[in-house]
gemmi code that builds the backbone of each chain (N, CA, C; Angstrom):
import gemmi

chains = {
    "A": [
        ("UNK", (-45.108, 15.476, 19.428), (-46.449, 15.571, 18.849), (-46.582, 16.906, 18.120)),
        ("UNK", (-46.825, 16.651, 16.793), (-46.997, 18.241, 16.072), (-48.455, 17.875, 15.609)),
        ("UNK", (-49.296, 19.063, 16.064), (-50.737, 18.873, 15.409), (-51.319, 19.826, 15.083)),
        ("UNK", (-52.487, 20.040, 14.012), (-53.586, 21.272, 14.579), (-54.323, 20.781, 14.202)),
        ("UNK", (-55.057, 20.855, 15.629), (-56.477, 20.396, 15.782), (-57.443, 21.390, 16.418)),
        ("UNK", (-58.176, 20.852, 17.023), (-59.531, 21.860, 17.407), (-59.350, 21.953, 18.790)),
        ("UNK", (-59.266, 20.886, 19.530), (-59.300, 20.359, 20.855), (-58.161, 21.146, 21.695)),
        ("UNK", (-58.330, 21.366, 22.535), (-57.212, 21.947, 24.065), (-56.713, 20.804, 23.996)),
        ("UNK", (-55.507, 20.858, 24.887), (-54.163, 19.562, 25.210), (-54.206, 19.864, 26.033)),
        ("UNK", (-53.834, 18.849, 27.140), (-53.332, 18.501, 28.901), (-51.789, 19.145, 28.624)),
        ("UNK", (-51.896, 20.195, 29.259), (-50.110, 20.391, 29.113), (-49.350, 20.105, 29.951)),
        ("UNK", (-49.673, 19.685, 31.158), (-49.375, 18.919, 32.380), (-48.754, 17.560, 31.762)),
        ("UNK", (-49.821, 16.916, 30.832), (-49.329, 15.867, 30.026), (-47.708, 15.455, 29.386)),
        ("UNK", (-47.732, 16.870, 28.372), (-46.966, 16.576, 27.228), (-45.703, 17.544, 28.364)),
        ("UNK", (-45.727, 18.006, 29.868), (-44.443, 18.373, 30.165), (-43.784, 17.169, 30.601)),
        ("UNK", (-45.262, 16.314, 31.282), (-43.989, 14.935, 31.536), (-43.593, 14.088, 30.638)),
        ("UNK", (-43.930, 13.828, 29.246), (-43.661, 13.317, 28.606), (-42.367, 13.412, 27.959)),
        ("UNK", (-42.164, 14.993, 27.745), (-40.871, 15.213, 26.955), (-39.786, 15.017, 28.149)),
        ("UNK", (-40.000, 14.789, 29.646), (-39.010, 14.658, 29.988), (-38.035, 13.522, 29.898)),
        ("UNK", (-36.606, 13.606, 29.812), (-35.645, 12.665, 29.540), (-35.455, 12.153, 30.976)),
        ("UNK", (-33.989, 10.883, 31.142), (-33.342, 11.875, 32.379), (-32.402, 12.038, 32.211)),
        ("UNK", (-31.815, 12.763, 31.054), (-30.809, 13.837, 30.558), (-31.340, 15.376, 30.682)),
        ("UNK", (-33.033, 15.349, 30.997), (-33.722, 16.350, 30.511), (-32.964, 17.217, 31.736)),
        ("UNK", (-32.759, 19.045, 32.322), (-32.224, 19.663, 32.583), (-33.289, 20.578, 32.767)),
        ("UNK", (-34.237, 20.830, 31.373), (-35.404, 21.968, 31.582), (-35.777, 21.651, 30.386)),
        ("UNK", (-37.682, 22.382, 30.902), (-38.414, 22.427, 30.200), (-39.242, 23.728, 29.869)),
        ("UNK", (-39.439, 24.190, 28.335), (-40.083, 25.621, 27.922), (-41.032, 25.131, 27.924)),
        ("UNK", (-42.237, 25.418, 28.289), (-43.554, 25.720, 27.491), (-43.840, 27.359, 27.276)),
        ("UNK", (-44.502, 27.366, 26.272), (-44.913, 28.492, 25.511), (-46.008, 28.138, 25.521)),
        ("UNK", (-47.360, 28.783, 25.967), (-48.749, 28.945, 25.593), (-49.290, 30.182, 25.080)),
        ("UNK", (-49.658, 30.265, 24.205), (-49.935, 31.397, 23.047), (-51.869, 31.214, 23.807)),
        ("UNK", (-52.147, 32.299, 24.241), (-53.707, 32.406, 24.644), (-54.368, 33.657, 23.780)),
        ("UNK", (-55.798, 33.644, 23.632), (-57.023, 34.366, 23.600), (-56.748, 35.632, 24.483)),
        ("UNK", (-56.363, 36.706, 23.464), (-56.387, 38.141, 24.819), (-57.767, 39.103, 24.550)),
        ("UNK", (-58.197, 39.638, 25.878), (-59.298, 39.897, 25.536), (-58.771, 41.674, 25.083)),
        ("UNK", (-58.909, 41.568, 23.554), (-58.757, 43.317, 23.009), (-60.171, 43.454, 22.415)),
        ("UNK", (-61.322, 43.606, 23.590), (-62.771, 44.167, 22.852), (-63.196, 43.093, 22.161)),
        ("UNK", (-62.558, 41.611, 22.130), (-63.194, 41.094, 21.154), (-64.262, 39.803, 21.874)),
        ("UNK", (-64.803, 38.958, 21.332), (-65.808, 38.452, 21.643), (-65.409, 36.584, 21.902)),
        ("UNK", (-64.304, 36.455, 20.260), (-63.759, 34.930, 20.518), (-63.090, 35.384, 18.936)),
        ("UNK", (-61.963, 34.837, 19.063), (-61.404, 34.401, 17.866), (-61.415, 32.924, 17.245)),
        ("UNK", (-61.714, 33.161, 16.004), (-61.882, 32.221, 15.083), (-59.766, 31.526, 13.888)),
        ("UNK", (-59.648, 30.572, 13.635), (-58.490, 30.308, 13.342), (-58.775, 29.413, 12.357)),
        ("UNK", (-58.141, 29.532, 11.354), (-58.246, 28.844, 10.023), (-56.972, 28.385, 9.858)),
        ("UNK", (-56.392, 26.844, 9.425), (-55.292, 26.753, 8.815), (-55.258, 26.014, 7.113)),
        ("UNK", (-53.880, 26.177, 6.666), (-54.303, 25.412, 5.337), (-53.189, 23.876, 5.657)),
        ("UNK", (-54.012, 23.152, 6.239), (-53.878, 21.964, 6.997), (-52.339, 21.371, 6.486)),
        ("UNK", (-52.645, 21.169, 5.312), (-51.785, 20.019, 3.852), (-50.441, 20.732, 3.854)),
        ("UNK", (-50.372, 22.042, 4.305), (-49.078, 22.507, 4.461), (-48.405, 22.924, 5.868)),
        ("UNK", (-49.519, 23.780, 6.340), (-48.862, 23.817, 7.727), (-48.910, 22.369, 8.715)),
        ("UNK", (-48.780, 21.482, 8.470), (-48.234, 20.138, 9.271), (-47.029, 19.817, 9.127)),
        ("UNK", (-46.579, 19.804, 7.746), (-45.250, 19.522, 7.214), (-44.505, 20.848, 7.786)),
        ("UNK", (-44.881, 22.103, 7.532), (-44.236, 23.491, 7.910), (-43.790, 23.234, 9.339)),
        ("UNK", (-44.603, 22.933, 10.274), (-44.056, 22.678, 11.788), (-43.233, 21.488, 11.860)),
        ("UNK", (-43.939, 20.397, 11.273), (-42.181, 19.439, 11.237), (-41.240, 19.675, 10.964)),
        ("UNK", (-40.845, 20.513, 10.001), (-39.483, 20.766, 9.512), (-38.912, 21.938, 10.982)),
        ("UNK", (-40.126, 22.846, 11.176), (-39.520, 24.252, 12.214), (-39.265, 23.128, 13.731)),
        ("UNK", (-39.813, 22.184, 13.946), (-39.698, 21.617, 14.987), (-38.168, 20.713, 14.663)),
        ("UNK", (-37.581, 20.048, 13.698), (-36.448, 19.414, 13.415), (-35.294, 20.856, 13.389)),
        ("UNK", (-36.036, 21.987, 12.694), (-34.554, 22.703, 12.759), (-34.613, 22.759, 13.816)),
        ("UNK", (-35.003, 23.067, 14.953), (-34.872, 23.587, 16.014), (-34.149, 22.497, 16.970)),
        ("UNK", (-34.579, 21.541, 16.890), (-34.118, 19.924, 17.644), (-32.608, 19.879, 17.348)),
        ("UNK", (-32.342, 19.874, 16.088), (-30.686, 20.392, 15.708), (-29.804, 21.065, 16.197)),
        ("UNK", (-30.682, 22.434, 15.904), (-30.075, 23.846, 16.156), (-29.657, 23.968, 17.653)),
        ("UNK", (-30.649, 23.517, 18.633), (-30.632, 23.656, 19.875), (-30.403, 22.901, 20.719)),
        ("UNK", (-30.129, 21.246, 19.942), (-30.121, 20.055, 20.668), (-30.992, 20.181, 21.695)),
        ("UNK", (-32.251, 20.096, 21.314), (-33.455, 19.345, 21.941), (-33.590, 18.015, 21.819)),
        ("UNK", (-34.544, 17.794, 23.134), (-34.452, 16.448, 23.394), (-36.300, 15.890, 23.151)),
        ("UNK", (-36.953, 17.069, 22.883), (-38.251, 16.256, 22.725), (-39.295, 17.672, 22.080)),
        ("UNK", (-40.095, 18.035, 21.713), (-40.504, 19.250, 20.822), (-41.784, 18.589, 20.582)),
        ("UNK", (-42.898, 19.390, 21.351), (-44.583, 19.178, 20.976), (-45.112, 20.461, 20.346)),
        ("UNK", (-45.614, 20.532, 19.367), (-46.269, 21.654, 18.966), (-47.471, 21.573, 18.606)),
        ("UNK", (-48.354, 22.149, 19.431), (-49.733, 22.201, 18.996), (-50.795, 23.143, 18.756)),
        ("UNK", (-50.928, 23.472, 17.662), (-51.600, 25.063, 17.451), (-53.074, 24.629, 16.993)),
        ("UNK", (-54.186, 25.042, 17.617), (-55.330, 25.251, 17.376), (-56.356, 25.687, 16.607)),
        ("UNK", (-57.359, 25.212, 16.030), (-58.114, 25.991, 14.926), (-59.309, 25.893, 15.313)),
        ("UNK", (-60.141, 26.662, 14.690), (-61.676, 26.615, 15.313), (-62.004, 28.293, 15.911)),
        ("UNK", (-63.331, 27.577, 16.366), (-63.661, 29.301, 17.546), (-63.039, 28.966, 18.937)),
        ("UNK", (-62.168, 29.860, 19.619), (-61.885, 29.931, 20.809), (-62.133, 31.470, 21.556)),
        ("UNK", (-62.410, 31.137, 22.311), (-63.142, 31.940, 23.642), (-61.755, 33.125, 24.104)),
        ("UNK", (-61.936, 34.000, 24.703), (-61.063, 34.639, 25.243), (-60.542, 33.647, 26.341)),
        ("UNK", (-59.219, 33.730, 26.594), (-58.581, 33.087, 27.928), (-58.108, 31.298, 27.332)),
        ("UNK", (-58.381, 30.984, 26.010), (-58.512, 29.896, 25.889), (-57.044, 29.730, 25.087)),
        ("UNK", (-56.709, 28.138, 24.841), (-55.630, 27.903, 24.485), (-55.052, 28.347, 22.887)),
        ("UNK", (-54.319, 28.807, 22.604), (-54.022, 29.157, 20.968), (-52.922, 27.539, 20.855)),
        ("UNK", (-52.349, 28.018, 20.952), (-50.976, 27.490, 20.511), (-49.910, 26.892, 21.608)),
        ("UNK", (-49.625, 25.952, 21.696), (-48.694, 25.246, 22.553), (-47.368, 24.924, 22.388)),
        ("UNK", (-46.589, 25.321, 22.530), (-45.019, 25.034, 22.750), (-44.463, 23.944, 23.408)),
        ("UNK", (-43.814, 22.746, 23.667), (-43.366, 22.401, 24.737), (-42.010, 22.000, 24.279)),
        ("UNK", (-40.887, 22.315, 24.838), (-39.428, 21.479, 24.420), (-38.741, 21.078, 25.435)),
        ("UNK", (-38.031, 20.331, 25.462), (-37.188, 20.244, 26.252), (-35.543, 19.846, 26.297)),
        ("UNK", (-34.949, 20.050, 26.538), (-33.536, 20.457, 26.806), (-32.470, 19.800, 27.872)),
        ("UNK", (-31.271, 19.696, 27.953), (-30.445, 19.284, 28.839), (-30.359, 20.446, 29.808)),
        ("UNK", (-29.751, 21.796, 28.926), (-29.757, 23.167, 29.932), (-30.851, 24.010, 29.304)),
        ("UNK", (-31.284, 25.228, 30.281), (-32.466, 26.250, 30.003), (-31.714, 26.657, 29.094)),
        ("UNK", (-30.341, 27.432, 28.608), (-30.240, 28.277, 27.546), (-30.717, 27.704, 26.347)),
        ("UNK", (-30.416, 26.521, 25.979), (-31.176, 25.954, 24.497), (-32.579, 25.527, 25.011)),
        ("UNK", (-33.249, 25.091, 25.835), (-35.083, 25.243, 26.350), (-35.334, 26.327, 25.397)),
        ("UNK", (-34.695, 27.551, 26.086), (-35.423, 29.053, 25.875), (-35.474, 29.016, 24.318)),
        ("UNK", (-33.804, 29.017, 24.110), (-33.694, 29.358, 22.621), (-34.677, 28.756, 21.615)),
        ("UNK", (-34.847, 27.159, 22.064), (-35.647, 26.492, 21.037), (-36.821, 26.868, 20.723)),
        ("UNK", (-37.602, 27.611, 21.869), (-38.839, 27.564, 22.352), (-38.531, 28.755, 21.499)),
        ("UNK", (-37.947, 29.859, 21.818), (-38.194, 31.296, 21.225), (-38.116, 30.838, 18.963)),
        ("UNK", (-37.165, 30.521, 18.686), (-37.221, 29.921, 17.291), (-38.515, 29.581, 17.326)),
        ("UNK", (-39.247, 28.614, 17.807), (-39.981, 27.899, 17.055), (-41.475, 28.435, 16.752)),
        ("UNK", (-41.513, 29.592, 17.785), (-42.636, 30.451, 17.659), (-42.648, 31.235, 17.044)),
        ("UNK", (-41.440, 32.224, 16.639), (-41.032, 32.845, 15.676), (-41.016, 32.847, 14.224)),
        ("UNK", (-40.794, 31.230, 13.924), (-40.812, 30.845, 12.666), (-42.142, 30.680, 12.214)),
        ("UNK", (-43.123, 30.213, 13.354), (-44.206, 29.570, 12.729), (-45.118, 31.343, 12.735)),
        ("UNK", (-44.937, 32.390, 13.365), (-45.374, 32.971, 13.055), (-44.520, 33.724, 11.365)),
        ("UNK", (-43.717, 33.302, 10.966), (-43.382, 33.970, 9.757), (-44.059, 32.975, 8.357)),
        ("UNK", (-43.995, 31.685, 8.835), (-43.937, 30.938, 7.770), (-44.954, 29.733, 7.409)),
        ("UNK", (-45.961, 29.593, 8.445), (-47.169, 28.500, 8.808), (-48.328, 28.945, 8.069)),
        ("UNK", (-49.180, 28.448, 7.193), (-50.112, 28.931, 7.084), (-51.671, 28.906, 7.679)),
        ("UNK", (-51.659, 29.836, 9.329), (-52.693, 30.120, 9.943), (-52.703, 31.273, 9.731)),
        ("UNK", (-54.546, 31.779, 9.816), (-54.863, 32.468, 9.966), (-56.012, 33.050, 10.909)),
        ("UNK", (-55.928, 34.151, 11.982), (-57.020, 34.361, 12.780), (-57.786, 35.515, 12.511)),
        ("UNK", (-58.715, 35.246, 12.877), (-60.150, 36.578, 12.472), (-60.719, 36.996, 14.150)),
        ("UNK", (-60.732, 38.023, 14.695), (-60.982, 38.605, 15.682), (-62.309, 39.106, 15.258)),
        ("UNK", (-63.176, 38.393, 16.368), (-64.748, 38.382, 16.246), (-65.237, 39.522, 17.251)),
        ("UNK", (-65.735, 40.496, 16.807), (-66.156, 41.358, 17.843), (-67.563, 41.566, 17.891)),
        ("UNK", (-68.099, 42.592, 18.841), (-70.108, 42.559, 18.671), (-70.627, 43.427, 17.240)),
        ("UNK", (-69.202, 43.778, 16.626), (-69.983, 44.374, 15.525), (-69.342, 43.824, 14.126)),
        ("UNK", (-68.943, 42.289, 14.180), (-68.614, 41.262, 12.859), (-67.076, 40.664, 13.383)),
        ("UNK", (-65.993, 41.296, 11.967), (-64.832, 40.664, 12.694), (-64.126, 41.307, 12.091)),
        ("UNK", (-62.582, 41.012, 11.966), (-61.771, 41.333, 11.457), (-60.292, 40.760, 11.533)),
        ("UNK", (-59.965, 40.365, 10.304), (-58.435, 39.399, 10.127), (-57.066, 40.198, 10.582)),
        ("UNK", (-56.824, 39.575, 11.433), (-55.754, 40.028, 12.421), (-54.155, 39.835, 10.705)),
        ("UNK", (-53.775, 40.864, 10.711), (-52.886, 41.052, 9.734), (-51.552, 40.141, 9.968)),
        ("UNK", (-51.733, 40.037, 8.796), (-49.718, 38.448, 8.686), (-48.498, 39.611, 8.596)),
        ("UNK", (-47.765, 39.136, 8.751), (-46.274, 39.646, 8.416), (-45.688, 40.161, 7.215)),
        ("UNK", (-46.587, 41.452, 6.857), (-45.775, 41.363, 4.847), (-44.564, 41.115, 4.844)),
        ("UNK", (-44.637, 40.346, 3.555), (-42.970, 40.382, 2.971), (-42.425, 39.052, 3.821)),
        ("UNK", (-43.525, 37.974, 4.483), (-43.592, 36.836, 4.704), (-44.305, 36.037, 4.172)),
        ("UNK", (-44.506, 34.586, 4.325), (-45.382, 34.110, 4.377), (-45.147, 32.390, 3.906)),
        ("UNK", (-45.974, 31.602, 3.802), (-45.539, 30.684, 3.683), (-44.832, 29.832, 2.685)),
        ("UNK", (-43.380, 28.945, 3.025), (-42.685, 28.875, 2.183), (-41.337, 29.433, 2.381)),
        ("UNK", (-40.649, 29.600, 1.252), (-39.065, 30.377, 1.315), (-38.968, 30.970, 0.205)),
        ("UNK", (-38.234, 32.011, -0.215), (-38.003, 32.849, -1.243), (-36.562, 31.753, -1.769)),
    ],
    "B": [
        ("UNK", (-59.085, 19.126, -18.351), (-58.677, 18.623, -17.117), (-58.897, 19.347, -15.658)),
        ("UNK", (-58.452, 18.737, -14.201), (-59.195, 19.190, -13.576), (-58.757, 20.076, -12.385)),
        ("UNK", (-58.670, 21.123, -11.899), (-57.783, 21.790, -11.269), (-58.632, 22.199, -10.270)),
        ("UNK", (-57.779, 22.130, -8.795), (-58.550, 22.629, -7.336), (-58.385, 24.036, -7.082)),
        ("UNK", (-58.491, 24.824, -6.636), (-58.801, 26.300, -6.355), (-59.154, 26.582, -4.479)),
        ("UNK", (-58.259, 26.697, -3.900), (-58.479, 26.719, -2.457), (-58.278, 28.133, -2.286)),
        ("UNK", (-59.053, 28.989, -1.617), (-58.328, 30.312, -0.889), (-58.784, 29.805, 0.262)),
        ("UNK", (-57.974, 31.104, 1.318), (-57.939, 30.949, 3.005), (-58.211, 32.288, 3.467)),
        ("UNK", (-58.782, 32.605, 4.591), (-59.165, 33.481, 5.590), (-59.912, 34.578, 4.533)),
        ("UNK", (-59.750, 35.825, 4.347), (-60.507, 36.984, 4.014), (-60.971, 36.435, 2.110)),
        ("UNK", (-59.346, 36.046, 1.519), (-60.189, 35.083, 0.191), (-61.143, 34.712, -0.018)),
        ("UNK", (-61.122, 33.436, 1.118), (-61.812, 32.393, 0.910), (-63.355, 32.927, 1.541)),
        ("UNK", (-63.239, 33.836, 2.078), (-64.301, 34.711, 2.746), (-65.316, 35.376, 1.419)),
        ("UNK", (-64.344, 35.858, 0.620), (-64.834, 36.384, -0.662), (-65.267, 35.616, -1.952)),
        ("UNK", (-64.851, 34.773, -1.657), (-64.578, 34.116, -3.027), (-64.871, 32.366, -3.407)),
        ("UNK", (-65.088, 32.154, -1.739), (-65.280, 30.338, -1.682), (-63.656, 29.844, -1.502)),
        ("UNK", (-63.560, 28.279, -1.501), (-62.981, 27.489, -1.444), (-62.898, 26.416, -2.057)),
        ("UNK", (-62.283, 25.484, -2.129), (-62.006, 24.064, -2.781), (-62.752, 24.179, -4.003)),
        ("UNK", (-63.114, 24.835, -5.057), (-63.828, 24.983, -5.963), (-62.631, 23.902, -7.251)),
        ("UNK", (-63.470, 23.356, -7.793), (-63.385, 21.985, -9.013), (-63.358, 22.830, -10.344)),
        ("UNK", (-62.129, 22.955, -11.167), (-62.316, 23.796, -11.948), (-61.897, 23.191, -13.427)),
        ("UNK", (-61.947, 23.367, -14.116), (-62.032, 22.540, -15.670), (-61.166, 23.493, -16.517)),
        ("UNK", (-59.895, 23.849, -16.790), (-59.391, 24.447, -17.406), (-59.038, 23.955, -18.405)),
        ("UNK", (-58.285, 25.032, -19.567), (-58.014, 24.415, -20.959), (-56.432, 23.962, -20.732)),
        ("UNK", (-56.131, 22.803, -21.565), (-54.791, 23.141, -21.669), (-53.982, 24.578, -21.958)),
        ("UNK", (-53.209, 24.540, -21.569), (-52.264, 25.982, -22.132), (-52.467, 26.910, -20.513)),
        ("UNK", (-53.513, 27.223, -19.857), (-53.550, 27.871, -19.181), (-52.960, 28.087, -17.967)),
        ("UNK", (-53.018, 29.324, -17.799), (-51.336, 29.916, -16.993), (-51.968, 29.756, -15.840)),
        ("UNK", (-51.246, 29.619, -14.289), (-51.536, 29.817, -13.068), (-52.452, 31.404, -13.049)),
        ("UNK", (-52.092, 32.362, -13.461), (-52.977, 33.701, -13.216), (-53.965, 33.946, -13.852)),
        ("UNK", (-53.885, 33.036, -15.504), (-55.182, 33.497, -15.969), (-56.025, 32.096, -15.224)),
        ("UNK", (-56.201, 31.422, -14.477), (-56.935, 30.809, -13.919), (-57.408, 31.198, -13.216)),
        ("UNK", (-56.646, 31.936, -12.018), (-56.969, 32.712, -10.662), (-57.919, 33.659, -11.452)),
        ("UNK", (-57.619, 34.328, -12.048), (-58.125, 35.599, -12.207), (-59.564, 35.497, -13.032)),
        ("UNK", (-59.379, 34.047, -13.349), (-60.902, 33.818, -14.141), (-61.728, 33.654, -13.398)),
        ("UNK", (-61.619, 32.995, -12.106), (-62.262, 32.351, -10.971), (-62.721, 33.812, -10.080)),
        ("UNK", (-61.677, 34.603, -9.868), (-61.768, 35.499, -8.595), (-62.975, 36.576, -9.879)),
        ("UNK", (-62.698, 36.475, -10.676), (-63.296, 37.868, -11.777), (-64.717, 37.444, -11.839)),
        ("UNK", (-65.551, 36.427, -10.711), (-66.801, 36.381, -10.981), (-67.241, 37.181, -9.560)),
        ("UNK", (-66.229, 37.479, -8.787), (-67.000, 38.445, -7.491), (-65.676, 39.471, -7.902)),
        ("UNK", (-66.200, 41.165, -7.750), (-65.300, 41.878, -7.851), (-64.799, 42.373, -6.111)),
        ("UNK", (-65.423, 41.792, -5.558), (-65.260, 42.093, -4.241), (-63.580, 41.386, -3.942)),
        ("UNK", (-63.581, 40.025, -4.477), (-62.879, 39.155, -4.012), (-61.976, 39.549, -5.176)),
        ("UNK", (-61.844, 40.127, -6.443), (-60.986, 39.945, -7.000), (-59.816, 40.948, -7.045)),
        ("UNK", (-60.304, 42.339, -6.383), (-59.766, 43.371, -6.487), (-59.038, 43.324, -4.711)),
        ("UNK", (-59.408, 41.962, -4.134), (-58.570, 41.889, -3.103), (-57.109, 40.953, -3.074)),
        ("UNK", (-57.258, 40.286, -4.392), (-55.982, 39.459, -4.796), (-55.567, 40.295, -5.973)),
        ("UNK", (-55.910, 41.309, -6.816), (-55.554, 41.881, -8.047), (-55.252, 43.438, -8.222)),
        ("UNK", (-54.147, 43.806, -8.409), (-54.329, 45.554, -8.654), (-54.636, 45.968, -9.931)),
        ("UNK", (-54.693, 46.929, -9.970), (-55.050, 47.837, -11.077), (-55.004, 47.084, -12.577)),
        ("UNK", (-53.717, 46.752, -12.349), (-52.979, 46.383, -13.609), (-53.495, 44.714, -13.830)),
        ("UNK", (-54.229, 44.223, -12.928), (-54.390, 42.963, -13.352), (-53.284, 41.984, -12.728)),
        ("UNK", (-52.548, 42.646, -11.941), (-51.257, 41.718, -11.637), (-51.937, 41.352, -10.106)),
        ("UNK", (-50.798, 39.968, -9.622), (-51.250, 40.044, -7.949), (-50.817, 40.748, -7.245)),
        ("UNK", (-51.495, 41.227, -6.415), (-50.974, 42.109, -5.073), (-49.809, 41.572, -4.777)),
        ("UNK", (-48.525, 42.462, -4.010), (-47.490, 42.142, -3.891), (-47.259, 40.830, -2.714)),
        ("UNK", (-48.457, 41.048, -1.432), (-48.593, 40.519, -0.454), (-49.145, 39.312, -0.591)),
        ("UNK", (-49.709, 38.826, -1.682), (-50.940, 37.646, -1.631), (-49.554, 36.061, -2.119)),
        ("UNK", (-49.611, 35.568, -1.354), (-49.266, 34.189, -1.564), (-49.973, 33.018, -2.375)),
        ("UNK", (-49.287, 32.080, -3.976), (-49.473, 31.451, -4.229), (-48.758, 30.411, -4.081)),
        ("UNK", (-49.623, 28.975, -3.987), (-48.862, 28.110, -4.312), (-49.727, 26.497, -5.019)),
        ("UNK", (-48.730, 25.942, -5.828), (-49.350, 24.944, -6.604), (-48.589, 23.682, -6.020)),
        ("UNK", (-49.468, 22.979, -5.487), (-49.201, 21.363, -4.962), (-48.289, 21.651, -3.508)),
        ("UNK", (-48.441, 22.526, -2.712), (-47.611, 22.820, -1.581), (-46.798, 24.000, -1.415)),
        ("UNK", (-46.263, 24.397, -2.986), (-45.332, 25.160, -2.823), (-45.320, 26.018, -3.648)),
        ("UNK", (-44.548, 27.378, -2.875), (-44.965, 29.000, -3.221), (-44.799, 28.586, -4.909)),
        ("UNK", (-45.362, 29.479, -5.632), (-44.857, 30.132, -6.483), (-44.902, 31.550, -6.669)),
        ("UNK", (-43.645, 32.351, -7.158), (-43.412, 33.425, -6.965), (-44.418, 34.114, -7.886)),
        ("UNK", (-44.725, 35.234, -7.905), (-45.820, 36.201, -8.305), (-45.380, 36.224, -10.079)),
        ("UNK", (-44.070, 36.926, -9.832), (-43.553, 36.713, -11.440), (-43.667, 35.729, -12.414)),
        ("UNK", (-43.856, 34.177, -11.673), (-43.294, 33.253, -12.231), (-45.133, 32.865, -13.371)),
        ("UNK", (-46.025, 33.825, -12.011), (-47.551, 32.858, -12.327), (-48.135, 33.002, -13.693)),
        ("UNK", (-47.807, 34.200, -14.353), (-48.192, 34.149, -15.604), (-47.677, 33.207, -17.281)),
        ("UNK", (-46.713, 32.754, -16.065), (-45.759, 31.734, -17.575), (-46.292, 30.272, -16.793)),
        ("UNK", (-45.960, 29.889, -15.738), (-46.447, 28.644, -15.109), (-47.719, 27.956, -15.431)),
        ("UNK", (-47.883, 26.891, -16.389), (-49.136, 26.431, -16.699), (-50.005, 25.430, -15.806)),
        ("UNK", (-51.010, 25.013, -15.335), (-51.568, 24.496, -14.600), (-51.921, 22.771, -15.430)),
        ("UNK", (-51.639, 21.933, -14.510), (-51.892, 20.511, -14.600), (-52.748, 19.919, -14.247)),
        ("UNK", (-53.219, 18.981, -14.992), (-54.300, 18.049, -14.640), (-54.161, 17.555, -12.977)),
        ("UNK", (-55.188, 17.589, -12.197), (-54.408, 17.327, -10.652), (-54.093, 18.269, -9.638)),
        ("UNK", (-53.563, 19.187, -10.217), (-52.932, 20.406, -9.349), (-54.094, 20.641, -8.170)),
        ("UNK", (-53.251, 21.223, -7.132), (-54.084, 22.144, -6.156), (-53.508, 23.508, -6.247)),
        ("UNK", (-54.018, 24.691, -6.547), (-53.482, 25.768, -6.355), (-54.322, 26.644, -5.253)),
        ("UNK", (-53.551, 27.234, -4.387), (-53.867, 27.941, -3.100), (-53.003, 29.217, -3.346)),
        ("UNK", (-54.399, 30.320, -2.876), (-53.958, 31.842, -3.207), (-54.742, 32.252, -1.351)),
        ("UNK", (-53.373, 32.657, -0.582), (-53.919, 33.527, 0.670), (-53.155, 34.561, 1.066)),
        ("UNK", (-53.834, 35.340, 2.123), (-52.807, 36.391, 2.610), (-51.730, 36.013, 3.416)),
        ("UNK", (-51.417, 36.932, 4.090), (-50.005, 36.757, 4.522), (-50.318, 36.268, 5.967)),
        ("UNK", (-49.541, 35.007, 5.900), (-50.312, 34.235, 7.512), (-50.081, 34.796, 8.857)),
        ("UNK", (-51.007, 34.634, 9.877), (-50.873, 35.404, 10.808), (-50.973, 34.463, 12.115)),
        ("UNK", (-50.559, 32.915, 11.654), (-50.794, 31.957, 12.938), (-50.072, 32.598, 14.738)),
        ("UNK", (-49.990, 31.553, 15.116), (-49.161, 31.803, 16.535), (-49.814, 32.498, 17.655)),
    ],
}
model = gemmi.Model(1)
for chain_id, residues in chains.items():
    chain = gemmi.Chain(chain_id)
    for i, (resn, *xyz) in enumerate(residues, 1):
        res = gemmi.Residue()
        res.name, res.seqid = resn, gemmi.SeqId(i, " ")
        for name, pos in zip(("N", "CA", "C"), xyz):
            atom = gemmi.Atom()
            atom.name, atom.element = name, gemmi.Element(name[0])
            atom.pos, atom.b_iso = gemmi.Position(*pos), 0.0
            res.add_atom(atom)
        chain.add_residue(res)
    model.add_chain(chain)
structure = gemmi.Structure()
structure.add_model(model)
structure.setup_entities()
């Protein structure tokens, strides 16, 4: 499942789902709301591209790492401190490709997805800065 | 003909979104942007330096995909197109 939507996911859900019974291990990655002074962060994506952007980062990775099942679900909207960002789940025959896949796939989407978050505080906000000399796409 | 105009996060903050735009034939990817952003100077001097060029950091792209900064002043815009100008993404 690759999505971004608004809504939290059962991640209890999507761990039993990806399991095989070849499966060996499972990563989840949950990307949360940290509270730095701020009030709730807000998340914007540019939909029409970052969907396709995570399919492709979710296939290299399925390749690369021989994964056996890859959910990615990153969030948009206002979220609360403590609340869900971004979801990881893969799964694997052994933990060394779990980890690996899991570490790629967060990596990429922070270089190359087009989200963006704004950190809302009691006195307005402010856009949490991208990666110069990244961004979405390939050179 | 009829061309879309999307910015995202601090842009689109400045400047609007999905805006419906009516260009002439001939016209380049930048002199479009820059016609659009040149009605708020707030928003335009945040995609534009000095020189009128784009910031090194600001990402375009037409129908999905980047186009490079160099390329935008020769690249002409099509009936149809979506062109999207944002900063540098900060998902995850």
């Amino acid at each position: 499942m690759i999505r971004i939507q608004t809504d939290d996911v059962d991640i209890g859900a999507l761990i039993t789902a990806a399991k095989t019974p070849e499966t060996g291990a499972v990563v989840v990655f949950d990307g949360i709301v940290r509270n730095d002074g701020i009030t709730e962060m807000e998340l914007e994506a540019y939909e029409d591209v970052a969907v396709p952007e995570l399919e492709k980062i979710a296939m290299a990775a399925t390749e690369q790492f021989h994964l056996q099942h890859v959910d990615i679900v990153h969030r948009i909207g206002r979220l609360s401190v403590g609340e869900n960002i971004l979801i990881i789940v893969v799964s694997a025959g052994h933990r060394p490709d779990a980890y690996a896949g899991s570490r790629y796939i967060i990596e990429e989407i922070k270089k190359s997805v087009p989200v963006w978050k704004k950190e809302l505080t009691k006195d307005g906000g402010r856009w949490v800065p991208g990666e110069h000399g990244h961004g979405s796409g390939h050179h | 003909m009829t061309v879309k105009l999307r910015f995202f996060a601090r842009f689109r903050e400045l400047l609007g979104t999905d805006l419906i735009t009516n260009p002439n034939t001939g016209t380049t990817l930048l002199a479009l942007v820059k016609e659009i952003a040149g009605t708020k100077k707030e928003g335009y001097d945040a995609i534009f330096d000095e020189h009128g060029m784009f910031r090194e950091f600001v990402i375009v792209m037409r129908n999905g995909k980047r186009v490079e900064l160099a390329d935008a002043a020769t690249v002409l815009v099509a009936d149809g197109d979506e062109i999207a100008v944002f900063p540098p993404v900060a998902g995850g």
